[in-house]
Biopython code that builds the backbone (N, CA, C, O; Angstrom):
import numpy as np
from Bio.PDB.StructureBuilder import StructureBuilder

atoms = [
    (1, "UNK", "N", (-29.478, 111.014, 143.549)),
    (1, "UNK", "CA", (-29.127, 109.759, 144.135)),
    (1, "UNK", "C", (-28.693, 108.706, 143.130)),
    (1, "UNK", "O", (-28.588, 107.544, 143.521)),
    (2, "UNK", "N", (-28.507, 108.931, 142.224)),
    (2, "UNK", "CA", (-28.123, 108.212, 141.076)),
    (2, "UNK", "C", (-26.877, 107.736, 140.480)),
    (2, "UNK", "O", (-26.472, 106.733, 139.892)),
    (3, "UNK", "N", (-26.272, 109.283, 141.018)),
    (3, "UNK", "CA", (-24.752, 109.114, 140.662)),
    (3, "UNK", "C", (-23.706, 108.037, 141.035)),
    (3, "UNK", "O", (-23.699, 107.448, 142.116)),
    (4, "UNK", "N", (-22.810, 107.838, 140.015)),
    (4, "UNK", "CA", (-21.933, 106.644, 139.722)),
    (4, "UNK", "C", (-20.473, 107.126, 139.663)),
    (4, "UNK", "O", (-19.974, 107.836, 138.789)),
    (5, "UNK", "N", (-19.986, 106.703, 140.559)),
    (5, "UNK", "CA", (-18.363, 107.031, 140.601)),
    (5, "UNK", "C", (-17.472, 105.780, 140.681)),
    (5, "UNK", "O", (-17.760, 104.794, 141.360)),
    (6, "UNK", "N", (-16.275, 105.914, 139.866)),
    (6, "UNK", "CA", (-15.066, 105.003, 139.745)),
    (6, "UNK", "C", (-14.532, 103.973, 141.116)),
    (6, "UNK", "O", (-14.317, 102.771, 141.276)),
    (7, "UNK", "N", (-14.470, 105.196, 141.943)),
    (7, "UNK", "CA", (-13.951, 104.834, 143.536)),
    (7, "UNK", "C", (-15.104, 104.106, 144.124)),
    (7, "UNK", "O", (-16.135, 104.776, 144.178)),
    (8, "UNK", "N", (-15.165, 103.003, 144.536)),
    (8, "UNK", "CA", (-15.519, 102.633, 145.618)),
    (8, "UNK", "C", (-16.190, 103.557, 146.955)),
    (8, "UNK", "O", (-17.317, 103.838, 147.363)),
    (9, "UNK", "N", (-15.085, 103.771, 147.261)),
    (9, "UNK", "CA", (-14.971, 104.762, 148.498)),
    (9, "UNK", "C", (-16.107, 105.969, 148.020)),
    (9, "UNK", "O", (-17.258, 105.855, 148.441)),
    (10, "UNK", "N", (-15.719, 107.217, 147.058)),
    (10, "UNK", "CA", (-16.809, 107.551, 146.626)),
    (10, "UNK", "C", (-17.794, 107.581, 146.358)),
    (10, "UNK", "O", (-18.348, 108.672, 146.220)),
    (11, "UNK", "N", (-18.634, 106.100, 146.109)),
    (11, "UNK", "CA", (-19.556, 105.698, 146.020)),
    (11, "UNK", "C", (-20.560, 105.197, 147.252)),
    (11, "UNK", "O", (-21.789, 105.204, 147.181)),
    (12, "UNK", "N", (-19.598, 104.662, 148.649)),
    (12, "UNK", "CA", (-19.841, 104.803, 149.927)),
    (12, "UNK", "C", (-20.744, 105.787, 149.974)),
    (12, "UNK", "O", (-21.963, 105.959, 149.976)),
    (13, "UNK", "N", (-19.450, 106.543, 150.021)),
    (13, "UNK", "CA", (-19.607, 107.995, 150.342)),
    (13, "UNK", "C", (-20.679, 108.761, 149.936)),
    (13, "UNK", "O", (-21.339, 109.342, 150.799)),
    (14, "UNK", "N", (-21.004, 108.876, 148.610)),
    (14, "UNK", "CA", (-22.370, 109.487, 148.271)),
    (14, "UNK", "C", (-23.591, 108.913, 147.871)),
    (14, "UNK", "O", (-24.505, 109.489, 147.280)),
    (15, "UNK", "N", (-23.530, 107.370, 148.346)),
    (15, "UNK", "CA", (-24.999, 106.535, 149.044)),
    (15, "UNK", "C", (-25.156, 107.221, 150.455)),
    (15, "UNK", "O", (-25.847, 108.233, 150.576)),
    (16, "UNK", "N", (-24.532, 106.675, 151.459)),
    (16, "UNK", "CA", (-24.297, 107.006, 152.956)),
    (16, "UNK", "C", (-24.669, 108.738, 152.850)),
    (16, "UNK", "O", (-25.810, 108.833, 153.302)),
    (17, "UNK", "N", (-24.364, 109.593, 152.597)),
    (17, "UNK", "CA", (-24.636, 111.097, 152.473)),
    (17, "UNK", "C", (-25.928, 111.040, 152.021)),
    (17, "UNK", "O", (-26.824, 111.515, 152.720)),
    (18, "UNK", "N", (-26.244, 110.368, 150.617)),
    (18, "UNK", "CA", (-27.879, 110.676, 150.434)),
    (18, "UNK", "C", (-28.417, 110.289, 151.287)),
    (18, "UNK", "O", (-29.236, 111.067, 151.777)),
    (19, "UNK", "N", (-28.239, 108.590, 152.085)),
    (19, "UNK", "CA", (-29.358, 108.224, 152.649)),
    (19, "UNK", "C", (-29.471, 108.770, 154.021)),
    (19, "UNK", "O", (-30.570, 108.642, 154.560)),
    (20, "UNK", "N", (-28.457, 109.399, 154.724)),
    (20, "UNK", "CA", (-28.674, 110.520, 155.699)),
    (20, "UNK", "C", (-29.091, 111.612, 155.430)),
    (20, "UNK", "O", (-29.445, 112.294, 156.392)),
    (21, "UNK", "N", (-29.182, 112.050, 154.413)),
    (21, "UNK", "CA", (-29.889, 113.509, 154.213)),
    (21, "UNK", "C", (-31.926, 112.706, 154.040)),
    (21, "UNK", "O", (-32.999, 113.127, 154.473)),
    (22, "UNK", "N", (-31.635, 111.739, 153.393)),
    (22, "UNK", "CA", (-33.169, 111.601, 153.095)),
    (22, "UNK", "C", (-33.874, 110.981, 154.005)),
    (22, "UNK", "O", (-35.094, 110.835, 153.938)),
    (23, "UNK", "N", (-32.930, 110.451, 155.195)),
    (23, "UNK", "CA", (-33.872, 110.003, 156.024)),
    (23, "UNK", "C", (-33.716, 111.076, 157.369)),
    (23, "UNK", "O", (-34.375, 110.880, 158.391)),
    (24, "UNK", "N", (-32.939, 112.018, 157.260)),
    (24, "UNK", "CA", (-33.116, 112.601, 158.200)),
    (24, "UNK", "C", (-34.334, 113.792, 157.691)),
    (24, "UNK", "O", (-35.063, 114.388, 158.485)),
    (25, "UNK", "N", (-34.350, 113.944, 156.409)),
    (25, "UNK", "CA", (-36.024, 114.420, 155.701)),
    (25, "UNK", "C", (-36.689, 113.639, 157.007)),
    (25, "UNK", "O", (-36.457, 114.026, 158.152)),
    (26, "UNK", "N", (-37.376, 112.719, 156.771)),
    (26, "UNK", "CA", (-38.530, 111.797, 156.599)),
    (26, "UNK", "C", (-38.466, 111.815, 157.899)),
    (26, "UNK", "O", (-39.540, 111.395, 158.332)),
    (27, "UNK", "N", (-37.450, 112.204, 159.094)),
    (27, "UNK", "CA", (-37.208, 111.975, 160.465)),
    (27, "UNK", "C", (-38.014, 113.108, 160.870)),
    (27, "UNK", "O", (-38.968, 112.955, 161.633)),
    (28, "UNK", "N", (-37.643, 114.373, 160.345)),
    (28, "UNK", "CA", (-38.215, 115.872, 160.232)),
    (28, "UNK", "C", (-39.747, 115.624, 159.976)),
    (28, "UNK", "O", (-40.709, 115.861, 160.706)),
    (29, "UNK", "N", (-39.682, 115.081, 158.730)),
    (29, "UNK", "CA", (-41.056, 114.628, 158.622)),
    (29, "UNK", "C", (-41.990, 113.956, 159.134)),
    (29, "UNK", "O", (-43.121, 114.231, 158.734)),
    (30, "UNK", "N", (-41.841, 112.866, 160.172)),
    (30, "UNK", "CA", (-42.493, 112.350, 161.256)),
    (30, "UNK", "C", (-42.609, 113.295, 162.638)),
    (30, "UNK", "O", (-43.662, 113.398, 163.266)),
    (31, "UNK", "N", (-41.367, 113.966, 163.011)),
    (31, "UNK", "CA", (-41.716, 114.775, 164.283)),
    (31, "UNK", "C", (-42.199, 115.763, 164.022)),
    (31, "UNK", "O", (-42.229, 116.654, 164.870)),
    (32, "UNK", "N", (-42.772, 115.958, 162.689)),
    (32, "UNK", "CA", (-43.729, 116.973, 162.554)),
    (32, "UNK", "C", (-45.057, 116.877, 162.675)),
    (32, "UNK", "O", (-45.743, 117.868, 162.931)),
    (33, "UNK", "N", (-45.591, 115.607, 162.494)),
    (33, "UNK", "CA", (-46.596, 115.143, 163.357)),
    (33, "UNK", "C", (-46.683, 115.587, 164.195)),
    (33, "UNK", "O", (-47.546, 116.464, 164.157)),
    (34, "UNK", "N", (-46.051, 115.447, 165.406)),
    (34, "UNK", "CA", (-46.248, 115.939, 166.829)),
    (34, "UNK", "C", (-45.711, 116.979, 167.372)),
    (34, "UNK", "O", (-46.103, 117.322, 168.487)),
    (35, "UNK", "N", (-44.784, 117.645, 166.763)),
    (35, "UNK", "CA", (-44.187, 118.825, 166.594)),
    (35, "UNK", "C", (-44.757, 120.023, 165.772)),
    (35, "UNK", "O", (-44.372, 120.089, 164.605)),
    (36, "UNK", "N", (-45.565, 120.915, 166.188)),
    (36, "UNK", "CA", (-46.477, 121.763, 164.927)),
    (36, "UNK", "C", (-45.910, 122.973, 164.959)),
    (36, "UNK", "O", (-46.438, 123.424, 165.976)),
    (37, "UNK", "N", (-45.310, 123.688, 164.620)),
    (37, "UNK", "CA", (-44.413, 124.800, 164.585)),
    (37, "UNK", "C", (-45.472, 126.048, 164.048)),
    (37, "UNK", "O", (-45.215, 127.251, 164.044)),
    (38, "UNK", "N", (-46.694, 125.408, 163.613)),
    (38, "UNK", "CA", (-48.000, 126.500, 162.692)),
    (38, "UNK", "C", (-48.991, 125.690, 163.152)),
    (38, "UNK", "O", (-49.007, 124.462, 163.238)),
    (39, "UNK", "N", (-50.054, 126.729, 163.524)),
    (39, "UNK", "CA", (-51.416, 126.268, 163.974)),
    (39, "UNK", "C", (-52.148, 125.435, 162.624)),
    (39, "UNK", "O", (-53.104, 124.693, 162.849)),
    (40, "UNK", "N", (-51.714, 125.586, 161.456)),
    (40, "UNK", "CA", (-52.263, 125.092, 159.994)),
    (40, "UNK", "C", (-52.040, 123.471, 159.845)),
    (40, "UNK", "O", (-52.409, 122.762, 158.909)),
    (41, "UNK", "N", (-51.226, 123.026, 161.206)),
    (41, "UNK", "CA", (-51.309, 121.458, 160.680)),
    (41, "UNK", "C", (-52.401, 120.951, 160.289)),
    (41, "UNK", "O", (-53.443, 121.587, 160.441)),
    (42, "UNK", "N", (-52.397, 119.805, 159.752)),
    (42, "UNK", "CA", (-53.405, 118.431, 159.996)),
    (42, "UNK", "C", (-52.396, 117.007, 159.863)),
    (42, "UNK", "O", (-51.607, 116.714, 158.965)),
    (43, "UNK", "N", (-52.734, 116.293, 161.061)),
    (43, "UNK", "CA", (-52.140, 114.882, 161.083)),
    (43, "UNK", "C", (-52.121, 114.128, 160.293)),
    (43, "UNK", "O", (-51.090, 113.481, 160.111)),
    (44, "UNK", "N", (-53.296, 113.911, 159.491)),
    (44, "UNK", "CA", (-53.526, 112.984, 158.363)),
    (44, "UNK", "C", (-52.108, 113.668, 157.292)),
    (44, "UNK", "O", (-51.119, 113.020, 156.950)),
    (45, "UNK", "N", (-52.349, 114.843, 157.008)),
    (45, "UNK", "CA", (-51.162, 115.399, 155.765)),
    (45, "UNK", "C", (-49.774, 115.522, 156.676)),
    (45, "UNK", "O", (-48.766, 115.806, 156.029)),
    (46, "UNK", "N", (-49.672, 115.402, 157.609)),
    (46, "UNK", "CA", (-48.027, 114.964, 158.083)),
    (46, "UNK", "C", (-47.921, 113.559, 158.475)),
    (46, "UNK", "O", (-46.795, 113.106, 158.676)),
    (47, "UNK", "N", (-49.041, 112.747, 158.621)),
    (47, "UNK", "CA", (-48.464, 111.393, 158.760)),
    (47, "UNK", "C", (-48.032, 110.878, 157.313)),
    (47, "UNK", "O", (-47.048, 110.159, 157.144)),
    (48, "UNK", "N", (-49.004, 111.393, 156.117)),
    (48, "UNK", "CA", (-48.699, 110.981, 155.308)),
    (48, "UNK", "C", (-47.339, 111.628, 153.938)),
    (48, "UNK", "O", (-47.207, 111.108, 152.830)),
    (49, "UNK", "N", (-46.416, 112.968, 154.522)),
    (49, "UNK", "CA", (-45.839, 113.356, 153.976)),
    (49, "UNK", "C", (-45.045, 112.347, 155.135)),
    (49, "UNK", "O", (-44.497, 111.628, 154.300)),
    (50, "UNK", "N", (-44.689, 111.902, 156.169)),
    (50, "UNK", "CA", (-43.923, 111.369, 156.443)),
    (50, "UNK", "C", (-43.562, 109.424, 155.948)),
    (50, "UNK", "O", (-42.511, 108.782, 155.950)),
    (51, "UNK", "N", (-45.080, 109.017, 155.564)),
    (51, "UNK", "CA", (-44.792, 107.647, 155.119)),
    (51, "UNK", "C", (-44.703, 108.022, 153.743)),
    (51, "UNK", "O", (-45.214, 107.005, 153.274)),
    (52, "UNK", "N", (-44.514, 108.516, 153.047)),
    (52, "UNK", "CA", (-44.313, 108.712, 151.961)),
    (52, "UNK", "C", (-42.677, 108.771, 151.291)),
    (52, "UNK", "O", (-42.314, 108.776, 150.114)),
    (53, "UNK", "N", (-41.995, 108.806, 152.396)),
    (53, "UNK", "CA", (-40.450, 108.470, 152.744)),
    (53, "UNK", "C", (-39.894, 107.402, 152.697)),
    (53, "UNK", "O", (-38.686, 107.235, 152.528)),
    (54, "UNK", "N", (-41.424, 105.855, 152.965)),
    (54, "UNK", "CA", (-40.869, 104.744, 152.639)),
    (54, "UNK", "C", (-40.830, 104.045, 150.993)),
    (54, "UNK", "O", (-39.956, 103.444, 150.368)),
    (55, "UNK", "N", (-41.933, 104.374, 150.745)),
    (55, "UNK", "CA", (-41.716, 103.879, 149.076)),
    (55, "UNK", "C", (-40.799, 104.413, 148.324)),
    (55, "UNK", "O", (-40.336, 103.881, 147.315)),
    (56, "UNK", "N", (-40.380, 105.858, 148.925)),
    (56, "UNK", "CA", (-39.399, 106.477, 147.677)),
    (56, "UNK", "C", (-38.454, 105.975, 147.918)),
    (56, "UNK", "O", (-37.853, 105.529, 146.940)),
    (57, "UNK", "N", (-37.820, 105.772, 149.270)),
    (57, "UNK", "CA", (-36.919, 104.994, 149.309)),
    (57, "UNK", "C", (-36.615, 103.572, 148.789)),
    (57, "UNK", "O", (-35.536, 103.231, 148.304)),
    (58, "UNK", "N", (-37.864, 102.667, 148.974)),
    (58, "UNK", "CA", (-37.798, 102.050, 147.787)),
    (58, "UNK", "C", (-37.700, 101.805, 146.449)),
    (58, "UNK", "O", (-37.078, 100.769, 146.211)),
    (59, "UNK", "N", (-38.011, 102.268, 145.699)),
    (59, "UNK", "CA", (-38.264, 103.065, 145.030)),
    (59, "UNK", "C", (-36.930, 103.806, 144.325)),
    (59, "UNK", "O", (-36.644, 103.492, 143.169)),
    (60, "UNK", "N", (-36.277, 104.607, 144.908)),
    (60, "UNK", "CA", (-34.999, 104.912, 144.830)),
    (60, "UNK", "C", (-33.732, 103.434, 144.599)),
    (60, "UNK", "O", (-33.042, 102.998, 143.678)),
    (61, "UNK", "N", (-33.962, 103.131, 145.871)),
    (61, "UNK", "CA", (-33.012, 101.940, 145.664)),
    (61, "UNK", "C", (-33.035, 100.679, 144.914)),
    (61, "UNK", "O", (-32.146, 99.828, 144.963)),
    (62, "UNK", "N", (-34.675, 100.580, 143.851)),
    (62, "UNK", "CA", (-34.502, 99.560, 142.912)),
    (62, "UNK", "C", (-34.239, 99.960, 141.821)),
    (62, "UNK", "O", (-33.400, 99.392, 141.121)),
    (63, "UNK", "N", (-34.918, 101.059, 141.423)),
    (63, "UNK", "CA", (-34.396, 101.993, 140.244)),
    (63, "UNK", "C", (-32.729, 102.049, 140.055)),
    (63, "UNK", "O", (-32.165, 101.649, 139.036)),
    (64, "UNK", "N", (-32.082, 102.586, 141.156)),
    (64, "UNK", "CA", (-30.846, 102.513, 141.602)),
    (64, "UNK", "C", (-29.736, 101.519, 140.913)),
    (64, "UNK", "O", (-28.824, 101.747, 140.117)),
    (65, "UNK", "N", (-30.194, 100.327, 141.549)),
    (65, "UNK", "CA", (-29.624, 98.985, 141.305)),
    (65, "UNK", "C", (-30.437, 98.629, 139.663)),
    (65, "UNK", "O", (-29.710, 97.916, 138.971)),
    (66, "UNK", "N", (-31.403, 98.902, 139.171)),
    (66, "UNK", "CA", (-31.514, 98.529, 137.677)),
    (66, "UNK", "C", (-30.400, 99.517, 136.915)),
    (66, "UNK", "O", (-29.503, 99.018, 136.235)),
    (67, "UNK", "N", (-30.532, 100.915, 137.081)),
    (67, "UNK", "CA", (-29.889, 101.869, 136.597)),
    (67, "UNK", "C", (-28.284, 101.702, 136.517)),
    (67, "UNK", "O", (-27.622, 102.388, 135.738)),
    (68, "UNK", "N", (-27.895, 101.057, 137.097)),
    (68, "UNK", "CA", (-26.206, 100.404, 137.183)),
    (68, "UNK", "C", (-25.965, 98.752, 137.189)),
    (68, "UNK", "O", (-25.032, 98.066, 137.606)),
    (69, "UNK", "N", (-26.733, 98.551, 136.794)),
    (69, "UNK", "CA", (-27.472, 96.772, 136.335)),
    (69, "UNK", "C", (-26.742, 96.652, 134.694)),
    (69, "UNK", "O", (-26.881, 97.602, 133.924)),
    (70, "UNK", "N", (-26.067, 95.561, 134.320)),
    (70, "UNK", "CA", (-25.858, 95.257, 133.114)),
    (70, "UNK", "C", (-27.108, 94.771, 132.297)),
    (70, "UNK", "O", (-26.902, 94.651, 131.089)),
    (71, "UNK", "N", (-28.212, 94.509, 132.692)),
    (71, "UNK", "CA", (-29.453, 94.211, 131.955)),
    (71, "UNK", "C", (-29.723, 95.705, 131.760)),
    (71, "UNK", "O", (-30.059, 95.819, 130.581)),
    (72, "UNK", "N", (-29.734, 96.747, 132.273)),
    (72, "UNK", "CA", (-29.987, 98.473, 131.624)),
    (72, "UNK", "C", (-28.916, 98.723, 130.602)),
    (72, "UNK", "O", (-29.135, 98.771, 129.392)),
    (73, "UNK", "N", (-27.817, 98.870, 131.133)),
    (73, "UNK", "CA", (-26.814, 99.130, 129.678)),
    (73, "UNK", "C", (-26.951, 98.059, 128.548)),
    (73, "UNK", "O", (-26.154, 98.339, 127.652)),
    (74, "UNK", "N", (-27.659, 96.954, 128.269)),
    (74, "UNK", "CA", (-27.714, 96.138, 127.703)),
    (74, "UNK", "C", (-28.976, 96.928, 126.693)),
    (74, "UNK", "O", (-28.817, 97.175, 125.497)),
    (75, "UNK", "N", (-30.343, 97.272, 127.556)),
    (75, "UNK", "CA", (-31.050, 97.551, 126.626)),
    (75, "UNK", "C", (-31.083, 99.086, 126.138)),
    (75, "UNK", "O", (-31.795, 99.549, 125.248)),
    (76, "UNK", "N", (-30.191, 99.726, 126.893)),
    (76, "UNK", "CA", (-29.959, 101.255, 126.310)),
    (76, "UNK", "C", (-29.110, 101.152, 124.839)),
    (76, "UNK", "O", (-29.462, 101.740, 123.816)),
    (77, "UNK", "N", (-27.926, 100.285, 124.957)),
    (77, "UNK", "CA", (-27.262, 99.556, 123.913)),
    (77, "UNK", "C", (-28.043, 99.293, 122.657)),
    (77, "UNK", "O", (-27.822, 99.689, 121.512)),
    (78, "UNK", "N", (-28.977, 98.561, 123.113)),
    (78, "UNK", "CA", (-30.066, 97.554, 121.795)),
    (78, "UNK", "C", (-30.585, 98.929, 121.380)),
    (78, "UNK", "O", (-30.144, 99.288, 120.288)),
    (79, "UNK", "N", (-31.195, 99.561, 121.825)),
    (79, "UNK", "CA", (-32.243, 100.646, 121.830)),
    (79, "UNK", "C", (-31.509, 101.960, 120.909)),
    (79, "UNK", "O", (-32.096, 102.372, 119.908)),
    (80, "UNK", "N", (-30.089, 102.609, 121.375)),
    (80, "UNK", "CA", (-29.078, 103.286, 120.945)),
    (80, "UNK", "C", (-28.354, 103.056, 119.115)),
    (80, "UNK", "O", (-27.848, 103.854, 118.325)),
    (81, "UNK", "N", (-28.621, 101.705, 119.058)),
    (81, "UNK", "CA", (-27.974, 101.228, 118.103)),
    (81, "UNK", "C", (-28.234, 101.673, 116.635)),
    (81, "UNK", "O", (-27.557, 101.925, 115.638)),
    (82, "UNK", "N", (-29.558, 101.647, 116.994)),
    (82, "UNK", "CA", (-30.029, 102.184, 115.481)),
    (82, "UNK", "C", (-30.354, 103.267, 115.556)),
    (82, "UNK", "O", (-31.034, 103.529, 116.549)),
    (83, "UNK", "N", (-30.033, 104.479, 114.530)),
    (83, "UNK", "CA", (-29.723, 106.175, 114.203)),
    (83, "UNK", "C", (-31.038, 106.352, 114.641)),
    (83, "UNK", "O", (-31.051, 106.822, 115.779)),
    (84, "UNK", "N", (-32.125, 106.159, 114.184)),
    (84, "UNK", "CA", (-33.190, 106.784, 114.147)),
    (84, "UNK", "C", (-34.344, 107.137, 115.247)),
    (84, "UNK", "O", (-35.140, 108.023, 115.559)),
    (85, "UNK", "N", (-33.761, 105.474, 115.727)),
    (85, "UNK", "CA", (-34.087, 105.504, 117.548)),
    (85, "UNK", "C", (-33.554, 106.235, 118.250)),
    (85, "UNK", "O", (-34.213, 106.903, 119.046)),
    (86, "UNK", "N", (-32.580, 106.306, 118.195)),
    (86, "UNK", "CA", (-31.474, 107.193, 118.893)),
    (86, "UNK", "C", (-31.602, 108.674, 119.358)),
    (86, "UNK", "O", (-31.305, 109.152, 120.453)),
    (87, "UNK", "N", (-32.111, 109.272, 118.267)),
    (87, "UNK", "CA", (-32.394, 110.433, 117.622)),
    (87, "UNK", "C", (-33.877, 110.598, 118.376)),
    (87, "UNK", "O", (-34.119, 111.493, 119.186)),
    (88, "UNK", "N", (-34.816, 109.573, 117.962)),
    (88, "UNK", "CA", (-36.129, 109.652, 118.425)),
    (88, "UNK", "C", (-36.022, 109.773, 119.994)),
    (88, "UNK", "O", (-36.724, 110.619, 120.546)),
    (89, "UNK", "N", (-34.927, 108.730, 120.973)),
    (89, "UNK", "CA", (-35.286, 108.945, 121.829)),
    (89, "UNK", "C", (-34.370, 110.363, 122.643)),
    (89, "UNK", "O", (-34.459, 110.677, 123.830)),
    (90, "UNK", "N", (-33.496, 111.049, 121.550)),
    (90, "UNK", "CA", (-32.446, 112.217, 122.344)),
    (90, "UNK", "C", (-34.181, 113.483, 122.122)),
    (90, "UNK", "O", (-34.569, 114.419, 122.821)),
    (91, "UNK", "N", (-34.463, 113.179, 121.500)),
    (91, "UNK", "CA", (-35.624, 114.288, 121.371)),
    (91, "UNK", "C", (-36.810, 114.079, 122.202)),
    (91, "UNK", "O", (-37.406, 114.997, 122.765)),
    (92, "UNK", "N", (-37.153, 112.766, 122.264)),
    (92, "UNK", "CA", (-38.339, 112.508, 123.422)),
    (92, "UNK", "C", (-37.780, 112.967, 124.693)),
    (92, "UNK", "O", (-38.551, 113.692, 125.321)),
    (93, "UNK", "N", (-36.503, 112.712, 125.313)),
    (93, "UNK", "CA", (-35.951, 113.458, 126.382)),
    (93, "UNK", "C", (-35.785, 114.587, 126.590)),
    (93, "UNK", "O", (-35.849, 115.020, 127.740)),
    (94, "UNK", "N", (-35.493, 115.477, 125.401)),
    (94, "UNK", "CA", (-35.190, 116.785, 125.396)),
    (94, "UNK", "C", (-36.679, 117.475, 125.786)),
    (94, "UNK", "O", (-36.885, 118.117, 126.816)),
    (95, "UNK", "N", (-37.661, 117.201, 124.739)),
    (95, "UNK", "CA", (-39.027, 117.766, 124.888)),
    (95, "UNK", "C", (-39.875, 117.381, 126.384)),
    (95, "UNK", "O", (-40.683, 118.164, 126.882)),
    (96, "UNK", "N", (-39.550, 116.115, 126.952)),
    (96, "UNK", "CA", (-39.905, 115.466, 128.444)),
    (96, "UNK", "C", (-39.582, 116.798, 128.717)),
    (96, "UNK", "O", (-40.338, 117.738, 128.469)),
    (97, "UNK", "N", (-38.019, 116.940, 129.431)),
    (97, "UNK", "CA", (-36.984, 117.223, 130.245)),
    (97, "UNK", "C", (-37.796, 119.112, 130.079)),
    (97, "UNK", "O", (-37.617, 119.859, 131.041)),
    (98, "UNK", "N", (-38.331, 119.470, 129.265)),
    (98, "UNK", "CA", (-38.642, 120.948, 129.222)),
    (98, "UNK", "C", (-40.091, 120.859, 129.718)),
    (98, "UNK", "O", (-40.543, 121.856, 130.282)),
    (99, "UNK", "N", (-40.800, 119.872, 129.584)),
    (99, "UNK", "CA", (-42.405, 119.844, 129.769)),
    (99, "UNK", "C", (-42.006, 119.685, 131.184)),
    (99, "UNK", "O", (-42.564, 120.407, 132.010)),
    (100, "UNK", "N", (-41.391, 119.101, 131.450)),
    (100, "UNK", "CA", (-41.300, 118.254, 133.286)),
    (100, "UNK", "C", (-41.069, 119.778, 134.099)),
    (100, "UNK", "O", (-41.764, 120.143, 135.047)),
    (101, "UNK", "N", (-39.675, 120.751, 133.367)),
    (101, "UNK", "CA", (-39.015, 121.385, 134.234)),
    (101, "UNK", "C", (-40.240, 122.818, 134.236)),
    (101, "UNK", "O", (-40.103, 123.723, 135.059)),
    (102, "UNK", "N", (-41.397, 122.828, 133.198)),
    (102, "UNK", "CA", (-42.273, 123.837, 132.973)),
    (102, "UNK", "C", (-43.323, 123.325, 134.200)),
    (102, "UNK", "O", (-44.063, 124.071, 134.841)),
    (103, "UNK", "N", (-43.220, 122.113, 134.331)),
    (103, "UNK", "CA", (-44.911, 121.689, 135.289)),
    (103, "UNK", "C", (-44.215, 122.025, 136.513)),
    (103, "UNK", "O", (-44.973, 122.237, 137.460)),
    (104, "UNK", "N", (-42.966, 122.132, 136.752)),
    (104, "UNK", "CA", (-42.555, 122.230, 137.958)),
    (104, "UNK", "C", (-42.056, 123.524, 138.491)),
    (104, "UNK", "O", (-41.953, 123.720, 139.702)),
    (105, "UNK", "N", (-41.786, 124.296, 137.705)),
    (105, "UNK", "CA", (-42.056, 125.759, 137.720)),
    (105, "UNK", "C", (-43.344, 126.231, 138.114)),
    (105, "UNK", "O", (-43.380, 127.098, 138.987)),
    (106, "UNK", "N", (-44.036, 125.957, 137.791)),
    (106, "UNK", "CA", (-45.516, 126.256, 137.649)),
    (106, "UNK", "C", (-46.336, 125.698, 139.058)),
    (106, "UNK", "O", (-47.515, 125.972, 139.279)),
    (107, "UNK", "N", (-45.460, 124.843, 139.984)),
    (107, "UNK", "CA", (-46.054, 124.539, 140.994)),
    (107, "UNK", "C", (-45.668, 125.491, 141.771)),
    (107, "UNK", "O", (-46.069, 125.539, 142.933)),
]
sb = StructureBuilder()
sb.init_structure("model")
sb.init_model(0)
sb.init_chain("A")
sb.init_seg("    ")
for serial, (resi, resn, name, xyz) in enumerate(atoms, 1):
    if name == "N":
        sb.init_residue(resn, " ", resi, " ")
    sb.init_atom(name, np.array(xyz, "f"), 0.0, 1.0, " ", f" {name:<3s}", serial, name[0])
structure = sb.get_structure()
């Protein structure tokens, strides 16, 4: 949901697409409450996989708007500038980005 395109129109376009795919999640996810397709429900864990649709969405959309914010390219800039930082932070990402994609394997 992050992505940034030139066009206008494009950019419509793949807000409007995410936020129909993610709220038609969270739509799924409420009529599953009352909809039990497996005797294994419990209400409490589908009411709450379904409100859990509102913060991310929040959540999503402030991140969003900082992430394409001239105060973010401003401090990626400051931060980028000097070699060593730079370096420090292409490697703190790299080593994240493998720990993250291992914990999530592993679920």
């Amino acid at each position: 949901g992050f992505s940034q395109f030139r066009s206008n129109f494009w950019n419509t376009l793949y807000v409007l697409v995410f936020g129909i795919s993610f709220w038609a999640c969270g739509l799924m996810c409420a009529a599953n409450c009352f909809y039990r397709s497996m005797p294994a429900h419990n209400f409490v864990t589908d009411a709450s996989t379904a409100y859990v649709h509102l913060p991310a969405w929040h959540s999503w959309y402030m991140w969003r708007r900082f992430v394409h914010s001239p105060s973010c390219a401003e401090l990626v800039a400051r931060v980028m500038d000097d070699e060593s930082q730079a370096k420090t932070v292409k490697r703190v990402c790299q080593v994240c980005g493998w720990i993250i994609l291992a914990i999530q394997s592993v679920m």
